[in-house]
C-alpha positions as a printed NumPy array, in Angstrom:
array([[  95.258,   77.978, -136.381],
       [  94.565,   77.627, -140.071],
       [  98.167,   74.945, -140.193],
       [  99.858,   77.602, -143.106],
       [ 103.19 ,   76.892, -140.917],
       [ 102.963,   73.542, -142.09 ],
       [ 103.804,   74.49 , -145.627],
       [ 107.123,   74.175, -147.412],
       [ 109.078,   77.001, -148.508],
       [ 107.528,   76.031, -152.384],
       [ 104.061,   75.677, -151.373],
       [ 104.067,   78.977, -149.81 ],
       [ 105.867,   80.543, -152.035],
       [ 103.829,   79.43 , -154.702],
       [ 100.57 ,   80.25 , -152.724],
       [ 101.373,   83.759, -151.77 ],
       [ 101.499,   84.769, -155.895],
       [  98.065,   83.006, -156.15 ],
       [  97.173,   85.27 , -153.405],
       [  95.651,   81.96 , -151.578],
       [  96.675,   83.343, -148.255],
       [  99.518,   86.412, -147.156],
       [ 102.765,   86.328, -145.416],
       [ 100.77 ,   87.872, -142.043],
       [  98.303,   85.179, -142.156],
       [ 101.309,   82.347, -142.556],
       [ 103.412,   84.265, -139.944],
       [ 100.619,   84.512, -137.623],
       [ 100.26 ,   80.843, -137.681],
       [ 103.829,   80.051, -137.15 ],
       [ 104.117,   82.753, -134.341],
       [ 100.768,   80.964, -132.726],
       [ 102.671,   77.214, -133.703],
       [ 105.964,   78.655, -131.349],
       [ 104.073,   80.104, -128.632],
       [ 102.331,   76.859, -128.068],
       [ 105.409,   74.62 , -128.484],
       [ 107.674,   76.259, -125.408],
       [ 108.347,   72.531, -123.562],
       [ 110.465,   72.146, -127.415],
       [ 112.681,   74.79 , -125.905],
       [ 113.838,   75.547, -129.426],
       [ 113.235,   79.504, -129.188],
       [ 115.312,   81.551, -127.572],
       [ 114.43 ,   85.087, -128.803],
       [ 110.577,   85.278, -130.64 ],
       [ 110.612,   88.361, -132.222],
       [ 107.005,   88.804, -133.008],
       [ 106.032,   92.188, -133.905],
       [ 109.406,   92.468, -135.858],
       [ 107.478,   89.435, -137.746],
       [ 104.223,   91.264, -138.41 ],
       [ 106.136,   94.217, -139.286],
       [ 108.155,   92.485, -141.944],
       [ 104.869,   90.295, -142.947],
       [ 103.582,   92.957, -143.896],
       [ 105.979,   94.796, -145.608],
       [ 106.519,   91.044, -147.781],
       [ 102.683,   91.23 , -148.636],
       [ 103.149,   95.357, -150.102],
       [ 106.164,   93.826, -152.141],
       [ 103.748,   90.618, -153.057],
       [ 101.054,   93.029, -154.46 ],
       [ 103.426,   94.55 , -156.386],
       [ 103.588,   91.873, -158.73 ],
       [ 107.965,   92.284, -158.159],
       [ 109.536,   89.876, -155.324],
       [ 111.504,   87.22 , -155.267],
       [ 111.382,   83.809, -154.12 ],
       [ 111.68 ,   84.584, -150.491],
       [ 109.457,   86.853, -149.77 ],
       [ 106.824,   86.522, -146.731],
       [ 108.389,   83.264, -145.992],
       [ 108.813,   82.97 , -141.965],
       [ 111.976,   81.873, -140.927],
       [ 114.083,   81.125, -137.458],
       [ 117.459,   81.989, -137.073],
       [ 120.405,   80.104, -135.627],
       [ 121.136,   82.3  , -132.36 ],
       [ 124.442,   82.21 , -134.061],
       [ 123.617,   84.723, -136.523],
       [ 124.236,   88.656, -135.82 ],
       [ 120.871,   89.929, -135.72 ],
       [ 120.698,   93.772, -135.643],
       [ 118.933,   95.13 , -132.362],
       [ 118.299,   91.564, -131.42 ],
       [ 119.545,   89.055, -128.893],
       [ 121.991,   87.135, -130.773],
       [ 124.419,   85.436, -128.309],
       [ 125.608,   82.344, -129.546],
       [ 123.909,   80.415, -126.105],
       [ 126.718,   81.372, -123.951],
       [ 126.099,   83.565, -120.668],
       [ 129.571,   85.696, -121.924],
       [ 127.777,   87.264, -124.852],
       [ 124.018,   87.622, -122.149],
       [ 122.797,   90.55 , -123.398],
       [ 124.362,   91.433, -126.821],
       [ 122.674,   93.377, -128.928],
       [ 124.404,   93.42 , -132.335],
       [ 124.311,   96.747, -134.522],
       [ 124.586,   95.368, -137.118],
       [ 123.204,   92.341, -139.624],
       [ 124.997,   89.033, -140.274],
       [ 125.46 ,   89.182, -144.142],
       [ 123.265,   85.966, -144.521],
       [ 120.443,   87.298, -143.009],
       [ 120.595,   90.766, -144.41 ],
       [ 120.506,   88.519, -147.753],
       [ 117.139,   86.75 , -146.578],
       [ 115.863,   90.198, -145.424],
       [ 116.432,   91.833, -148.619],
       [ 114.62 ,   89.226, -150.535],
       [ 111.913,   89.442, -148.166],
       [ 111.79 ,   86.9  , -145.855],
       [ 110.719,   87.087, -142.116],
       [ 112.364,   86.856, -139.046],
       [ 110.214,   85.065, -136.268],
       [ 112.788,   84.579, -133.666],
       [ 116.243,   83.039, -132.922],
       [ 116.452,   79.533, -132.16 ],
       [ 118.545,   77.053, -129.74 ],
       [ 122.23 ,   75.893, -130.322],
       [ 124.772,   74.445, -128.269],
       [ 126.883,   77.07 , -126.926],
       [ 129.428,   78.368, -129.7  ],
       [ 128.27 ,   75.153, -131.605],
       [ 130.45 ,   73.587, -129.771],
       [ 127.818,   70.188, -129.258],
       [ 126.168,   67.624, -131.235],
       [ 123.409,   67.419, -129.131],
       [ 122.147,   71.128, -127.986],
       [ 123.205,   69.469, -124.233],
       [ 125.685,   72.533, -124.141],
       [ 123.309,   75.871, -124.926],
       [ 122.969,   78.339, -121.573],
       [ 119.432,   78.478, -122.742],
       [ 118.949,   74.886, -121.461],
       [ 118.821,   71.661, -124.29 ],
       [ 116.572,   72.047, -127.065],
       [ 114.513,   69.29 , -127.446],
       [ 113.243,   67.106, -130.411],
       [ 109.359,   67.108, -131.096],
       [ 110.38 ,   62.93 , -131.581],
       [ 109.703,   60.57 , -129.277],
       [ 110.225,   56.678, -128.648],
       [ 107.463,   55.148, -128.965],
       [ 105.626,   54.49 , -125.492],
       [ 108.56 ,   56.994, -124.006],
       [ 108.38 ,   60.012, -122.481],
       [ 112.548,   60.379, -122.442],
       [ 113.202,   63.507, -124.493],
       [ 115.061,   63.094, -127.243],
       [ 118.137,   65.292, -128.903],
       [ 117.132,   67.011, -131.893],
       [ 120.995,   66.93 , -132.54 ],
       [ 123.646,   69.829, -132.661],
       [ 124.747,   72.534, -132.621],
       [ 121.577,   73.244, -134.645],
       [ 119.046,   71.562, -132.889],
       [ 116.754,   74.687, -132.354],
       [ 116.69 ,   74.907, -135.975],
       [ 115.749,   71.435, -136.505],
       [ 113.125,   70.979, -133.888],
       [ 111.677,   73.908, -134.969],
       [ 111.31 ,   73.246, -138.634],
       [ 110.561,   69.372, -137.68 ],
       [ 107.492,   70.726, -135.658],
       [ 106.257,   73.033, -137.991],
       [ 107.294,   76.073, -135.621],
       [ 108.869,   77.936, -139.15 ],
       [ 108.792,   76.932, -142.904],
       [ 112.942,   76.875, -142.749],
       [ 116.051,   78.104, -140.26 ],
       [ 119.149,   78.569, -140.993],
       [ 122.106,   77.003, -139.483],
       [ 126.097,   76.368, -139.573],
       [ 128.269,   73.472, -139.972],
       [ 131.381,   72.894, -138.802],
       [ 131.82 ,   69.028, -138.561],
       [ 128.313,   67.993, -138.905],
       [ 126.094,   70.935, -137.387],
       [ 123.477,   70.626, -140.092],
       [ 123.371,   67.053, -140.961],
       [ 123.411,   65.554, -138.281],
       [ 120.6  ,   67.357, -135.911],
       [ 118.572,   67.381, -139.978],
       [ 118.912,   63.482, -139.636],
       [ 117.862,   63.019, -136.654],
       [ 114.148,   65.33 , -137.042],
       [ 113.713,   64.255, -140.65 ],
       [ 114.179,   67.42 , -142.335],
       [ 116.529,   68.369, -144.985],
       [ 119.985,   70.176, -144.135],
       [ 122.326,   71.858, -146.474],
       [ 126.108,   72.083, -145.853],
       [ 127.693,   74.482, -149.092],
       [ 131.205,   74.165, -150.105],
       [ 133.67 ,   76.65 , -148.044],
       [ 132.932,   80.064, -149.283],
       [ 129.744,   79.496, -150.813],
       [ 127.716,   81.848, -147.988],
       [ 129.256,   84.259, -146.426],
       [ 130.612,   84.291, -142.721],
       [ 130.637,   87.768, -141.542],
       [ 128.477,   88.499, -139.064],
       [ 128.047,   84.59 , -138.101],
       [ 129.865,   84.058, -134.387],
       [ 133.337,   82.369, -135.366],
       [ 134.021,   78.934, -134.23 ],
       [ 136.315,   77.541, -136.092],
       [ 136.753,   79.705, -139.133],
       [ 138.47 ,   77.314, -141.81 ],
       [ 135.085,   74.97 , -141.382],
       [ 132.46 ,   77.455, -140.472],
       [ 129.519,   77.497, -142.952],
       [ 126.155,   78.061, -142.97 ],
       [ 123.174,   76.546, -145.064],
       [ 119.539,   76.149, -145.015],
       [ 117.768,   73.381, -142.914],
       [ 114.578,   73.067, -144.948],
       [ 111.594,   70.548, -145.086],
       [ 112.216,   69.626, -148.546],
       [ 115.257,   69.482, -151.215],
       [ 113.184,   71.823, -153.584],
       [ 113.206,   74.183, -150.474],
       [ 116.974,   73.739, -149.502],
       [ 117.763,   74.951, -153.232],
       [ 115.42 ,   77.842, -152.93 ],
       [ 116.845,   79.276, -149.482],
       [ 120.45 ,   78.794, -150.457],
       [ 119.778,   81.041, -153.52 ],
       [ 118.979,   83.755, -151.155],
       [ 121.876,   83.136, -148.88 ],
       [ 124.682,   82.485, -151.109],
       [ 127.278,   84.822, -152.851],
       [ 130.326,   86.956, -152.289],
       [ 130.682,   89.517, -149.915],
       [ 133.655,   91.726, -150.119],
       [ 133.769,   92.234, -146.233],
       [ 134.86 ,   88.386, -145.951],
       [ 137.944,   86.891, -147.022],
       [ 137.122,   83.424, -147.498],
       [ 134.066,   84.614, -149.902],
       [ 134.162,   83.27 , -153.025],
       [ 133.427,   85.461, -156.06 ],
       [ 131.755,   82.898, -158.403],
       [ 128.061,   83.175, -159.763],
       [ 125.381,   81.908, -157.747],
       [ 123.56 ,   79.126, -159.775],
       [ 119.595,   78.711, -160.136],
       [ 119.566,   76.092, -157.932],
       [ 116.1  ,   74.971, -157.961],
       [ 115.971,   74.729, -161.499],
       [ 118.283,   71.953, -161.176],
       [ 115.877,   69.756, -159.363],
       [ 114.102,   67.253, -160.781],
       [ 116.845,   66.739, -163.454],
       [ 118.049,   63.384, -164.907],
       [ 120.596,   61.8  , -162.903],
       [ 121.073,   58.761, -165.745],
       [ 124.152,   58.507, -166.063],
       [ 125.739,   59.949, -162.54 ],
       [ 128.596,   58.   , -161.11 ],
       [ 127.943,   57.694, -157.019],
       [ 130.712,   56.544, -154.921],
       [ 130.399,   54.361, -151.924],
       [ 133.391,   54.977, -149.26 ],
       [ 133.839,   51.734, -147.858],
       [ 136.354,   53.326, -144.616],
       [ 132.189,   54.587, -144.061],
       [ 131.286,   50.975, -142.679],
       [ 132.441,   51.294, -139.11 ],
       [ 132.116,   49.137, -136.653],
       [ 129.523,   49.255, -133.671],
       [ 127.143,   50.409, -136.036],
       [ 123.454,   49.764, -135.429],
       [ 121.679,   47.21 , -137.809],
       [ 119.823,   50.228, -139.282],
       [ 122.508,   51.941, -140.945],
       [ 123.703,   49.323, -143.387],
       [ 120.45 ,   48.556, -144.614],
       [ 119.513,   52.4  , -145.377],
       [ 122.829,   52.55 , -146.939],
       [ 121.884,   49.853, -149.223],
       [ 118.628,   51.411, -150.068],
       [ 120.503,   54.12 , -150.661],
       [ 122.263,   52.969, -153.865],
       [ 118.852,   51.092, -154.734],
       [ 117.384,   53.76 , -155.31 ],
       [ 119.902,   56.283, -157.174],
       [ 120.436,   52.746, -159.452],
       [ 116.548,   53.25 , -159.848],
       [ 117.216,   56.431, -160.723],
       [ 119.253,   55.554, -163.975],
       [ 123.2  ,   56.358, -161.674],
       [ 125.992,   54.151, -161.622],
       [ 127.01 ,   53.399, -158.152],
       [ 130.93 ,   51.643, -157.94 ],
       [ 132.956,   51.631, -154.297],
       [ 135.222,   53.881, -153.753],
       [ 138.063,   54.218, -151.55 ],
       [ 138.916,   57.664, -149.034],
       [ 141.701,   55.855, -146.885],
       [ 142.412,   58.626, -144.542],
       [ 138.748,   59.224, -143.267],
       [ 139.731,   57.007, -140.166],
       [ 142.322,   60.103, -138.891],
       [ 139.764,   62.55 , -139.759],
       [ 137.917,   62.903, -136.559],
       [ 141.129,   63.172, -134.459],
       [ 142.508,   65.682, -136.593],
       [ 139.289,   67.724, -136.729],
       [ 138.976,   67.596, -132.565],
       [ 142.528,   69.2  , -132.641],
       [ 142.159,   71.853, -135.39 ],
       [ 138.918,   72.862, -134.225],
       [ 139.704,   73.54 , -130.923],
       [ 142.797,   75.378, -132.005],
       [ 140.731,   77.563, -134.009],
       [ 138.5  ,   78.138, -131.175],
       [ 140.815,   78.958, -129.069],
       [ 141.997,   81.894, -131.199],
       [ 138.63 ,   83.046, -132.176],
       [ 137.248,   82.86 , -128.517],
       [ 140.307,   84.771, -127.1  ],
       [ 138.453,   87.413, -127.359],
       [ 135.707,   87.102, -124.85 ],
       [ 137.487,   88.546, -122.313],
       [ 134.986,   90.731, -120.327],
       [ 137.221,   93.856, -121.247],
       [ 137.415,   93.596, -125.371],
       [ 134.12 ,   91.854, -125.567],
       [ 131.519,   89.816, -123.437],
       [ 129.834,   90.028, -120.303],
       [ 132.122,   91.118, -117.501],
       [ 132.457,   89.115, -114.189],
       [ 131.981,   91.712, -111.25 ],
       [ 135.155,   93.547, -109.855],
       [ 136.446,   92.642, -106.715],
       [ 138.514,   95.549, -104.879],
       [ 142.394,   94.92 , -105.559],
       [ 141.948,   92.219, -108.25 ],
       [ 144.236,   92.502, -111.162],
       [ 143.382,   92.749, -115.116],
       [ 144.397,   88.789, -115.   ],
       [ 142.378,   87.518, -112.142],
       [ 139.357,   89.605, -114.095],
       [ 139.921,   87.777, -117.098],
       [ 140.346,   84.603, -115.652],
       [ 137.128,   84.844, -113.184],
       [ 134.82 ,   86.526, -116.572],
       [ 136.313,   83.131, -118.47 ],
       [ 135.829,   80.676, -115.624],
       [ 132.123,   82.247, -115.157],
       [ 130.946,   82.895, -118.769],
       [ 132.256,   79.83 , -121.267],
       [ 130.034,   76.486, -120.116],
       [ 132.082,   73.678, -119.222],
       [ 132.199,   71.891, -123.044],
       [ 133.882,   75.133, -124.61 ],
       [ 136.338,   75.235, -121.493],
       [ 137.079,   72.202, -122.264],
       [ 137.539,   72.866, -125.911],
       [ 139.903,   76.265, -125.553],
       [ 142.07 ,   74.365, -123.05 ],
       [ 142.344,   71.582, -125.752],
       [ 143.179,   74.257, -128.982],
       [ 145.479,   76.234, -126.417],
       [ 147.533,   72.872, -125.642],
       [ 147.666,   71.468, -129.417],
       [ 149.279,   75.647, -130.147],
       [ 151.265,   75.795, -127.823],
       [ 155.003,   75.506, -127.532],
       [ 156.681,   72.064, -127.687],
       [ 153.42 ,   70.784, -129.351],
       [ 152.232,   72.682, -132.041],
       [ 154.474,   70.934, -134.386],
       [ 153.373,   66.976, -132.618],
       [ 149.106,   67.723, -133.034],
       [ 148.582,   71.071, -135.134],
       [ 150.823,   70.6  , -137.972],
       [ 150.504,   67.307, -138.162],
       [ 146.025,   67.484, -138.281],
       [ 146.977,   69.757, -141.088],
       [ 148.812,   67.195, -142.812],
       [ 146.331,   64.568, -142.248],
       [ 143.429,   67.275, -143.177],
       [ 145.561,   67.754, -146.918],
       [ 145.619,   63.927, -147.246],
       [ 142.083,   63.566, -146.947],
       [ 141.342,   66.05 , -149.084],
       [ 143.311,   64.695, -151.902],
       [ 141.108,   61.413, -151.413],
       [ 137.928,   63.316, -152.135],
       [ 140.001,   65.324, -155.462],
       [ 141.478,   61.574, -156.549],
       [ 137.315,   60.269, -156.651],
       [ 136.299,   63.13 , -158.301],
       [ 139.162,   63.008, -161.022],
       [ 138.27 ,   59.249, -161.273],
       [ 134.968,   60.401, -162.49 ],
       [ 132.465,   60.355, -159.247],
       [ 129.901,   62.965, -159.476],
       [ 128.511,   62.45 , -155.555],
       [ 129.284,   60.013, -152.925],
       [ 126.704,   58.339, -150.82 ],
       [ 126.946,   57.725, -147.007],
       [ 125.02 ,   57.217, -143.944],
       [ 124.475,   61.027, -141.933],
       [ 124.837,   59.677, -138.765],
       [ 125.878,   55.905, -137.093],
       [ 122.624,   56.227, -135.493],
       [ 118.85 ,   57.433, -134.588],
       [ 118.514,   60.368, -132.355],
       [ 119.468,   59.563, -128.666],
       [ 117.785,   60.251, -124.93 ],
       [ 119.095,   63.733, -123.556],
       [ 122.045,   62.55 , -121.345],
       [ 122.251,   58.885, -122.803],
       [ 125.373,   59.564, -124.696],
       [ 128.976,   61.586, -123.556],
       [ 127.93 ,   62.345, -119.522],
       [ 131.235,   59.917, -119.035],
       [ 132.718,   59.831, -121.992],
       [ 133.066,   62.808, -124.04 ],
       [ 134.575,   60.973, -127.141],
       [ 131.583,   59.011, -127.47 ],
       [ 129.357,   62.216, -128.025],
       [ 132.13 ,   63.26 , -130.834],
       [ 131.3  ,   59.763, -132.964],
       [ 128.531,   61.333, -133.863],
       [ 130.527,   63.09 , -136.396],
       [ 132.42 ,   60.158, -138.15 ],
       [ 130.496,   60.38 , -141.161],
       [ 130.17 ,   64.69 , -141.236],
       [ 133.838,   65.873, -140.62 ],
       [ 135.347,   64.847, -143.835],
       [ 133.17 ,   67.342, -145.449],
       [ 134.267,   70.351, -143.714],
       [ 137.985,   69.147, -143.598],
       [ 137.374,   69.04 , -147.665],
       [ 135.33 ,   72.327, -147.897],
       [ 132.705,   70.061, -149.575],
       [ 129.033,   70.554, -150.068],
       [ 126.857,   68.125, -148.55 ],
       [ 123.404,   67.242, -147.855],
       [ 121.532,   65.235, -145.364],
       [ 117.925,   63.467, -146.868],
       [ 115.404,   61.744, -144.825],
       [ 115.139,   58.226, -146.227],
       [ 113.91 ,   56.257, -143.791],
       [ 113.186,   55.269, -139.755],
       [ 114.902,   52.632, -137.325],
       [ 113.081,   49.949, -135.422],
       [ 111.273,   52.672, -132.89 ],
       [ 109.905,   54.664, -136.067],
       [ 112.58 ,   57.642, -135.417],
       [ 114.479,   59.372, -138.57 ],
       [ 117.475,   58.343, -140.455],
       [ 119.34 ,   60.145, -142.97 ],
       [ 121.392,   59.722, -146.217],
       [ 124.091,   62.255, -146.592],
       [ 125.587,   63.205, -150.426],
       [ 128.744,   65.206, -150.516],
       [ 129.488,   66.75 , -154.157],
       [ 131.935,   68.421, -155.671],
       [ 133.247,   71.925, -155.061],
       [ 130.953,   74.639, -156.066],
       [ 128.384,   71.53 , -157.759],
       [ 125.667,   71.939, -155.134],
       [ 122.943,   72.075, -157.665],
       [ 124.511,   68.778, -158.76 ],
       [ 124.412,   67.481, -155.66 ],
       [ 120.904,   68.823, -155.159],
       [ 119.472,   67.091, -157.807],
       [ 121.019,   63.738, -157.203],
       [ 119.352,   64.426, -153.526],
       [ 116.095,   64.826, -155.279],
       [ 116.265,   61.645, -157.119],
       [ 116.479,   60.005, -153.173],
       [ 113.722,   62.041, -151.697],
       [ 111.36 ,   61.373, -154.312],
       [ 112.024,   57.284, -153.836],
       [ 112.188,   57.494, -149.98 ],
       [ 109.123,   59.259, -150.221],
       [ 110.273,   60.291, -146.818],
       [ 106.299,   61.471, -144.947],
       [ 106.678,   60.324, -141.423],
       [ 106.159,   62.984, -138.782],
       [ 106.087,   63.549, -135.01 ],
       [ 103.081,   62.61 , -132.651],
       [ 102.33 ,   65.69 , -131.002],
       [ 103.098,   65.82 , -127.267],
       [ 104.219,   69.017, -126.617]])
């Protein structure tokens, strides 16, 4: 293996127009760097000769002398993502089997600029997880370890496949989708790069609904440069989905690099919470150093509500869920438990339920159908909504007060042992959020940055939320952190 799937989106990029190397010889590499990294577990579906096949149609483009920034760059997709003719079924044993006929509009996007599709990667089922514990496929594991530890290690959730895979080098990017964290969070804990866009930014359709009012994808990249490249390919309106917004899509990477002199950064204090390790507040602080360094003003700011915001996310989420995932019934759609002679259409739906949704999304549609239903709605529902409007208006009163980004840890801590954290407690797993949620009750862009490792050498992230529809803004201030973090650490290989 000639290492090519070690490059970043920009080095390849920039190395396929010097004709240094071609997409089949970088997709060859990154098929060869998947097929040897199985014990990850972050694959689900390769799809190799569709690779070669597209490789190779990238490289006719390429000599052309006329392709854009994507092509012949390898990717893996969130199993999340409609994939046509492919396995695409959201890690749940009720979609086993699905073949969609058609293409999510995100990845039809990335096709039509050229990119290639090496396989669908890991999730927790319905990305309904923060620590890929949940996926039918079986956890996804980090390429991290402890050091002098063989305990495998989350790569996060729901898009842990994704990270693992572009933390080890498996692809030059994934995609992903965020609903209270999805991104960030599993991007902090492999030391990659993970983009969460503002509500509407990327389109939905064809992307497995969750919870559609905080459903988004992004790009979970290696580098900021490469975030801003990716999301140029997979942003923009699409008529076929409501929530689309019909606004230009900026030149993202040309933003990087700018000056941030001048920037006004805001630093939540509701963000220092307590039973956080001795990590976190440290980073923090280096945090500011460094966008001080940069030439920004950094002032505290205040976002009272964000203390209700992961109790009113764990009810509308659910809710939504519960709607969305009525569906799966074994008659409309999914996998259909076997008929038993004399069984009526309820017992069938109840038995294809019971025997397709894993225990955590049970659990989650029982919750969304209780906070809906009759005699409650009004108690939990209506009153998350409230509390979701209130902390909204925190993040519009900051940005009228003149903050251009606000700075905050990713996560309250360094990636965790598979089964360390929620086997008895279920709330503790859903901390993992605290710092993530506000975003996607706000419809904010965001952005997790490696800056940094805790005492056992394992990655920490910086997260930036900016203002609606500013993600080169945001992107750049991001930039200004990588470049002083100077973020190089990478995994021992084990597997």
């Amino acid at each position: 293996m000639t290492a090519l799937n070690r490059l970043t989106l920009a080095e390849a990029r920039d190395g396929l127009r010097r004709k240094d190397f071609t997409s089949a010889e970088i997709t060859a590499d990154c098929l060869e760097a998947m097929e040897g990294a199985k014990a990850l577990n972050a694959v689900t579906c390769p799809t190799p000769e569709k690779a070669m096949e597209m490789a190779k149609a990238a490289d006719v483009r390429l000599a052309a002398g006329d392709a854009p920034d994507m092509c012949g760059l390898p990717l893996g997709i969130k199993d999340l993502f409609c994939t046509e003719g492919v396995q695409s079924q959201a890690a749940s044993n009720i979609l086993a089997g699905f073949l969609p006929p058609y293409e999510s509009t995100t990845t039809a996007q990335l096709w039509r600029d050229g990119a290639v599709m090496l396989g669908k990667l890991n999730m927790d089922e319905f990305a309904m997880g923060s620590s890929n514990e949940t996926s039918a496929y079986g956890p996804a594991i980090s390429p991290w370890r402890r050091p002098g530890s063989n305990a495998p290690l989350t790569p996060g959730g729901s898009s842990g496949g994704s990270a693992a895979a572009v933390s080890a080098d498996l692809c030059l990017a994934a995609t992903g989708t965020d609903t209270g964290g999805s991104i960030r969070q599993p991007a902090a804990f492999t030391g990659i790069v993970g983009v969460k866009p503002t509500y509407g930014r990327v389109s939905r359709r064809g992307i497995v609904a969750f919870a559609s009012s905080l459903d988004q994808a992004g790009p979970m990249t290696k580098t900021v440069r490469d975030a801003a490249i990716m999301l140029r390919a997979m942003a923009g309106h699409d008529p076929l989905d409501s929530t689309s917004a019909d606004l230009p899509v900026p030149d993202f990477e040309a933003a990087i690099g700018a000056d941030i002199r001048g920037k006004v950064i805001g630093l939540p204090r509701e963000y220092r919470v307590e039973g956080m390790p001795a990590e976190i507040e440290p980073l923090w602080s280096k945090g500011r150093a460094m966008l001080e360094d940069a030439g920004a003003e950094v002032r505290e700011i205040s976002l009272p509500h964000t203390k209700y915001a992961l109790p009113a996310y764990y009810i509308i989420a659910p809710a939504e869920a519960s709607s969305n995932l009525a569906r799966y019934d074994g008659v409309r759609y999914g996998a259909r438990a076997k008929i038993r002679p004399g069984e009526g259409i309820t017992a069938l739906y109840e038995r294809t339920r019971a025997e397709g949704f894993g225990a955590e999304v049970k659990a989650r549609l029982l919750t969304g159908a209780y906070v809906l239903s009759a005699g409650y709605y009004d108690a939990y529902y209506l009153r998350a909504q409230k509390v979701r409007a209130l902390i909204k208006r925190d993040f519009e009163e900051a940005f009228a007060a003149g903050v251009d980004a606000i700075l905050t840890p990713a996560t309250p801590s360094a990636a965790f042992a598979l089964g360390e954290v929620g086997a008895d407690d279920p709330v503790a797993m859903y901390l993992n959020d605290v710092f993530t949620v506000t975003v996607n009750l706000a419809g904010l862009p965001g952005v997790s940055v490696p800056a940094g490792t805790d005492a056992q050498g394992l990655p920490l992230g910086l997260q930036l939320i900016g203002r609606p529809w500013e993600e080169a803004d945001m992107l750049s201030i991001a930039r200004a952190i990588e470049e002083r973090a100077a973020f190089s650490a990478k995994p021992e290989r084990w597997w």
